[in-house]
N, C-alpha and C positions, 0 to 999 in steps of 0.2 A: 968160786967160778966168777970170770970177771963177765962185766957185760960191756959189748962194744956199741960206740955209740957215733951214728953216721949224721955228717957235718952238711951234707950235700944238699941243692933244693930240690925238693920233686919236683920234677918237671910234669907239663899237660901231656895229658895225653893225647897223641892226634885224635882227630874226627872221621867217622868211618861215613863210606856212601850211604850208610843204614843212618846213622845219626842224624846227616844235612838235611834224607828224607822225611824225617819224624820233626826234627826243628820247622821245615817248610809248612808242613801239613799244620802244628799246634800253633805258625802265625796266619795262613790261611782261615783256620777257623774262630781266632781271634778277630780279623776283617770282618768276614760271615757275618759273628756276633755283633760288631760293632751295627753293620749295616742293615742288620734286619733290625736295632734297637733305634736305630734313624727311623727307618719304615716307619715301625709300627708307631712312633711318636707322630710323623709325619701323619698317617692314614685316623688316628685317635684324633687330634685336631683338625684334619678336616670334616670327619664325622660330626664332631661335638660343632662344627660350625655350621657344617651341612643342616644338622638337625636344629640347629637356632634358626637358620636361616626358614625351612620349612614352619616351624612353631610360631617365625613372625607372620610369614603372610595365612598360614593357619586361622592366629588369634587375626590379624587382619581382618581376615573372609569372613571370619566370625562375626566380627564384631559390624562391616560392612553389612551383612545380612541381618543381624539382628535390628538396626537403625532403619534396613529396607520393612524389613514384616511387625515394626513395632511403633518408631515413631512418626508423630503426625506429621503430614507433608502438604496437605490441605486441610481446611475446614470448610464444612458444608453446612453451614448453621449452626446446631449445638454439634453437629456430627466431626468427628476426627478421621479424618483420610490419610490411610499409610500410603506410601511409593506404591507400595503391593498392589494395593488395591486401585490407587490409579494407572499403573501401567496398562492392572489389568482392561479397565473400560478403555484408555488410548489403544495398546493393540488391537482389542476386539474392533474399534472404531474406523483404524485403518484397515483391519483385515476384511471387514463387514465393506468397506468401500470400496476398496480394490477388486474384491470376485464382485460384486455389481457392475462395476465399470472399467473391469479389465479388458474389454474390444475399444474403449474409447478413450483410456488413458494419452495417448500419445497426442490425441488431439485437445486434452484437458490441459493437455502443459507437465504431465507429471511422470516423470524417469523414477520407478522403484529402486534401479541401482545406484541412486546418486541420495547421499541428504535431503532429508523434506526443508530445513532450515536453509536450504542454499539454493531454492529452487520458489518464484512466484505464484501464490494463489491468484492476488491479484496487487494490486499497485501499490497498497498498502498492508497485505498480508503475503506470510509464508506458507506453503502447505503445512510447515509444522505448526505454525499458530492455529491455519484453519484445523486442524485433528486435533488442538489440543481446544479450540472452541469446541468442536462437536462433542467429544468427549464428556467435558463441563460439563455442558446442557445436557448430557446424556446421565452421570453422576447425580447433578440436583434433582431432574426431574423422575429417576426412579427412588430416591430418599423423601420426595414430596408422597408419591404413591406409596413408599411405606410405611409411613408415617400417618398416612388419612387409612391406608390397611389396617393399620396395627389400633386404630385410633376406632374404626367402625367394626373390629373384632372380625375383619378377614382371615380368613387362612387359607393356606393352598399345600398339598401334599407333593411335590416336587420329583419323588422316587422314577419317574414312568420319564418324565423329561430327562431326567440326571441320567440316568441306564441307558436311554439312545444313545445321548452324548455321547458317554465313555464308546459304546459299541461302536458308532460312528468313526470318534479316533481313534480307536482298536485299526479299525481299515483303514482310515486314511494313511495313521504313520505306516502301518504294512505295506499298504499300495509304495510311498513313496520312500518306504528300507528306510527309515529311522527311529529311534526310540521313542518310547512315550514321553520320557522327558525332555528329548528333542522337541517334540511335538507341543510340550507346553511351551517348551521356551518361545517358542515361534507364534506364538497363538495368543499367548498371555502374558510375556515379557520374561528377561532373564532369569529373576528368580523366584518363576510363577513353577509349581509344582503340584502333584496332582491334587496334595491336601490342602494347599494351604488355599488355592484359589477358590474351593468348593465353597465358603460361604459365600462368597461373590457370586457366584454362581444361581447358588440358592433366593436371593434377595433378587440378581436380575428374572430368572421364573419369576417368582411371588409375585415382583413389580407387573412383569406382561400381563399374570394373569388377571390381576387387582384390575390392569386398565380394561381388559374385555370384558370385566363385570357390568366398571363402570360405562360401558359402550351398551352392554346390553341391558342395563337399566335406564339410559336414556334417547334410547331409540323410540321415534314417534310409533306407534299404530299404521295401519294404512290407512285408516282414516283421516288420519292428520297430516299423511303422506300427500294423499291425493287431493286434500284442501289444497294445500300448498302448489301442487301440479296446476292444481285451476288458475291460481295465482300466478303463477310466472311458466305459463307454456311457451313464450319465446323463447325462453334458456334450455328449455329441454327437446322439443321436439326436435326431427331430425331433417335437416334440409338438404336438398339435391338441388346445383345451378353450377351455369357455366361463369367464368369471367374471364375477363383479357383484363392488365393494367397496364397504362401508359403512364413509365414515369420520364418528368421532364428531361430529366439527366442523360437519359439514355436515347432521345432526339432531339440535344442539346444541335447538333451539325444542321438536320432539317433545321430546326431556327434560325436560325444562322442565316442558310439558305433562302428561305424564306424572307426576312428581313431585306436580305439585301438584293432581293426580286422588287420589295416594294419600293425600295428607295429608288432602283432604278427608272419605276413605271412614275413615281414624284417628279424625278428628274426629268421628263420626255413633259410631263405636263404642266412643266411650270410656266414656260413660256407661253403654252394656249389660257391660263389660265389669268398670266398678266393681262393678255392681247382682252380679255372677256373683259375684267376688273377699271378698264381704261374704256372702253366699248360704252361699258354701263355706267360711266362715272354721272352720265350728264342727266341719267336718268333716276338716278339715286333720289333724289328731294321730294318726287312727287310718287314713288313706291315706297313708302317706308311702311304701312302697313301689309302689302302687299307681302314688302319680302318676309317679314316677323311670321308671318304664313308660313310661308315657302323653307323654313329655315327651322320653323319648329318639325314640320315635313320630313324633312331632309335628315333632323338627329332620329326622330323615329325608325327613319330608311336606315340610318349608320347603325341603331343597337342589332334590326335584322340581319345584317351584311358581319358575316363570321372572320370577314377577311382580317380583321384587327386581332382576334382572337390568338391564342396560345397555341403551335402546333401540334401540342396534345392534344387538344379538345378537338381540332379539327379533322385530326386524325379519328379520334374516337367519335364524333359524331357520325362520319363516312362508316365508317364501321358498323354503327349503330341502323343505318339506313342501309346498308347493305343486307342486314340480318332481316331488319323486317321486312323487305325483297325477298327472302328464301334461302338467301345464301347459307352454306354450315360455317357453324362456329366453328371446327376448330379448324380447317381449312382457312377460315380470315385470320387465325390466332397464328398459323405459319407465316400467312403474307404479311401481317403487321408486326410480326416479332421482329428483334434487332438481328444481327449476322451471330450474333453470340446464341441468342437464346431461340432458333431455328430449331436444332435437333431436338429441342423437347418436344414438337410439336411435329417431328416428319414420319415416326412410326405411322403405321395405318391400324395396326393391331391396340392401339392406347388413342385415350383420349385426355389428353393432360388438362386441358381447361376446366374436366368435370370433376366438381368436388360434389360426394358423396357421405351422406352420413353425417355430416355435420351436426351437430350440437349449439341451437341457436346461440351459448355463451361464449363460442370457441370461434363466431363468424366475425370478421372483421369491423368494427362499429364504427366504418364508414357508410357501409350499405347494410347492416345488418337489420335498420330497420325498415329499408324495402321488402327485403327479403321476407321480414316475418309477419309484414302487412295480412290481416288475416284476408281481406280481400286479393291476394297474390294470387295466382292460376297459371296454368304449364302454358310456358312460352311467353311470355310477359319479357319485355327486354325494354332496358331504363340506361342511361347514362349519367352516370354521378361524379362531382367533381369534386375533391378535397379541398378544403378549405384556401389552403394558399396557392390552388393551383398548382402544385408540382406534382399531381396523379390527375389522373381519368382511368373511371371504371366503366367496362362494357361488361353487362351483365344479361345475362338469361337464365330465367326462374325452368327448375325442373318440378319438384313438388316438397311438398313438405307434409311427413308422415309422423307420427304418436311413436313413442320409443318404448320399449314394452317392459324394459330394465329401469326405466326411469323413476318408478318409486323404489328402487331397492334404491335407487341413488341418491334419491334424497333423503331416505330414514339413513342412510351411511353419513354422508355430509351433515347435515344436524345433529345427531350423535355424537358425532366426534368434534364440532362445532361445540356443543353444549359441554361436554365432558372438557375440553382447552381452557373455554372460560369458569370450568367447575373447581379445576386443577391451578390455574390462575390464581384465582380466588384465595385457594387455599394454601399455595405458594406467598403469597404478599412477599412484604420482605423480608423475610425470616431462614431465608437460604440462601443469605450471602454466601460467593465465594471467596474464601482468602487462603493467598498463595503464603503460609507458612515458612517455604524455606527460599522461595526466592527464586525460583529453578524456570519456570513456566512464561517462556514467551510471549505468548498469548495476554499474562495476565502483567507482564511487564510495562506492554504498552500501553495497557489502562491505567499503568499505575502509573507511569510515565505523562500521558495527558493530562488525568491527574492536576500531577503536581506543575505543570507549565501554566494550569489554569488557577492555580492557588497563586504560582509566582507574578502571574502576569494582570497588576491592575487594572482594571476599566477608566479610561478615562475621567469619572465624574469621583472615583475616587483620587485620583492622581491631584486633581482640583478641592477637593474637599477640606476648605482651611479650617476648621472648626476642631483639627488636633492641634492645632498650632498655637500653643500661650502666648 
């Protein structure tokens, strides 16, 4: 059987609408594939960068924070002062100063929403220098008290102070809807937290308490209180009187006026005074003791005659004579005020010229010692002039009474007198400050003087040839 055998080429076979759809579909999902292998390379590296990027400022913070609560940033004598812990005494410093003198800040110069460094304490400080002095002095002198605590085997149990505290900022951050950590940051600085500042905490109690020991150990007796009272009753007793002050400045115009009233009435008698002086010439030779009489007379007559005087004094003496007439004080104190200073004086319900209660150390030590003349008595009225003349005082004595707190105020004052110079003492100088890393304003510009006073030689060295071979 033969076999036949075909020469021809296969041909393709055409493509059905089934085929093109199936060829579409398997390059379609070929795309797919491609594009989600893009993706997911794309979305893995930016994870793995995302996550670097997070891990740096991570270790960053870390490592930021750990340099904040570990190393030293001040030294307080042999003591090491973290950031930590100084923040925390600068905030408390300003936060402690601000609720004191928050009605009065605007008038002190000081905008809480603007920089303390960009804003004048005074001429040659910033507010932030000043907070960052008070702060200091605040730092050494509770390391002074616990260091004389720890040294005379004080101790203080803290628990009952520490428990308010927290309970306190318990309410406050609720009152003001923020967190407690909110609440430290703002209170105790950014990276103050509720544990880490508790030893701070602890040492400032210790310290308050250590000092009201030392206050109540060296408070006098009343015995020794009232010796003392014997000794200086003009500082303490309490005095009542009127005054009015006349300062020149403020009837700078009367003078003025005045003056040139006198020159006028010079000018009208100068010619009767030539006309007199030519009169008497002939008679001059055979008076001459005569006139040396009449002449010493005459400057007697000029010191009584006030007309030469200061238009203060002359005001205030009128014043002065008027009262011991009857007249009321404070009635003259409207008439003789300037236009400015009237309305203090026009209520009828106030007596502004009356000072009350005074504390003889607190009176002005121009008259203070009329005042506390023990011979003084109600109604007494003096006229006293300041030295170079640009005041006059019109006074009137009311009384002067025993102050019945006055020994509680002196065992307070010598106490705390005695305990400054106790704590002094014991301070010497052994509780340098130094600025470690360089940061602190305050301690720059001492460091700064400083060195301008090292750079800059005194003349007698500048001259001093004896290095010269």
């Amino acid at each position: 059987m033969s076999k036949k055998t075909s020469n021809t080429t296969e041909q393709e076979k055409p493509k059905t609408k089934y085929d093109r759809k199936m060829e579409a579909r398997r390059k379609e999902a070929a795309r797919q594939k491609r594009e989600s292998l893009i993706f997911r390379t794309v979305c893995t590296i930016f994870v793995v960068a995302l996550l670097g990027t997070i891990g740096y400022f991570s270790v960053t913070k870390i490592m930021e924070i750990h340099t904040v609560t570990t190393e030293p940033y001040i030294q307080v004598g042999e003591h090491e002062i973290t950031q930590l812990e100084y923040d925390y005494y600068f905030n408390s410093t300003v936060n402690n100063y601000i609720n004191t003198y928050s009605y009065y800040l605007s008038y002190l110069g000081l905008d809480t929403s603007l920089p303390f460094d960009e804003q004048d304490y005074s001429e040659d400080m910033t507010w932030q220098e000043y907070f960052e002095q008070l702060a200091l002095e605040q730092i050494q002198q509770e390391y002074v008290l616990l260091d004389d605590a720890k040294a005379t085997g004080f101790s203080y149990d803290i628990t009952e102070d520490y428990h308010t505290f927290i309970d306190t900022a318990k309410e406050t951050a609720r009152t003001n809807q923020v967190t407690m950590r909110a609440y430290y940051k703002s209170m105790f600085g950014d990276y103050a937290t509720r544990f880490n500042v508790k030893p701070f905490m602890e040492n400032s109690y210790t310290a308050s308490a250590y000092h009201d020991q030392l206050i109540e150990d060296h408070t006098p007796d009343e015995a020794e209180a009232t010796e003392y009272y014997e000794s200086h009753k003009d500082d303490y007793d309490l005095l009542a009187y009127y005054s009015f002050t006349f300062h020149a400045e403020d009837y700078a115009d009367s003078e003025q006026a005045s003056d040139d009233s006198a020159d006028d009435t010079s000018d009208d008698t100068d010619s009767t005074e030539e006309a007199d002086n030519i009169d008497s010439t002939e008679e001059a030779d055979n008076t001459d003791s005569t006139d040396e009489t009449d002449n010493t007379e005459q400057d007697d007559s000029a010191d009584d005659d006030d007309s030469t005087e200061p238009t203060i004094y002359r005001l205030a003496n009128e014043m002065k004579e008027r009262l011991e007439n009857g007249e009321d004080f404070e009635s003259l104190c409207l008439e003789y005020a300037t236009e400015e200073a009237k309305a203090n004086y026009e209520p009828e319900d106030s007596e502004y010229s009356l000072t009350e209660n005074a504390a003889g150390s607190s009176v002005n030590e121009a008259y203070r010692m009329w005042l506390t003349d023990e011979s003084r008595k109600e109604g007494d009225i003096t006229l006293i002039r300041s030295a170079d003349d640009d005041h006059c005082y019109v006074l009137k004595f009311v009384s002067r009474t025993y102050d019945e707190t006055c020994l509680e105020t002196i065992a307070s004052t010598q106490a705390s007198e005695a305990v400054a110079a106790y704590l002094e003492e014991v301070q010497g100088d052994q509780y340098e400050i130094t600025d470690l890393k360089g940061e602190i304003d305050y301690l720059k510009e001492d460091a700064q003087e400083d060195t301008d006073t090292e750079e800059s030689p005194d003349s007698e060295s500048l001259l001093d040839t004896s290095i010269i071979e």
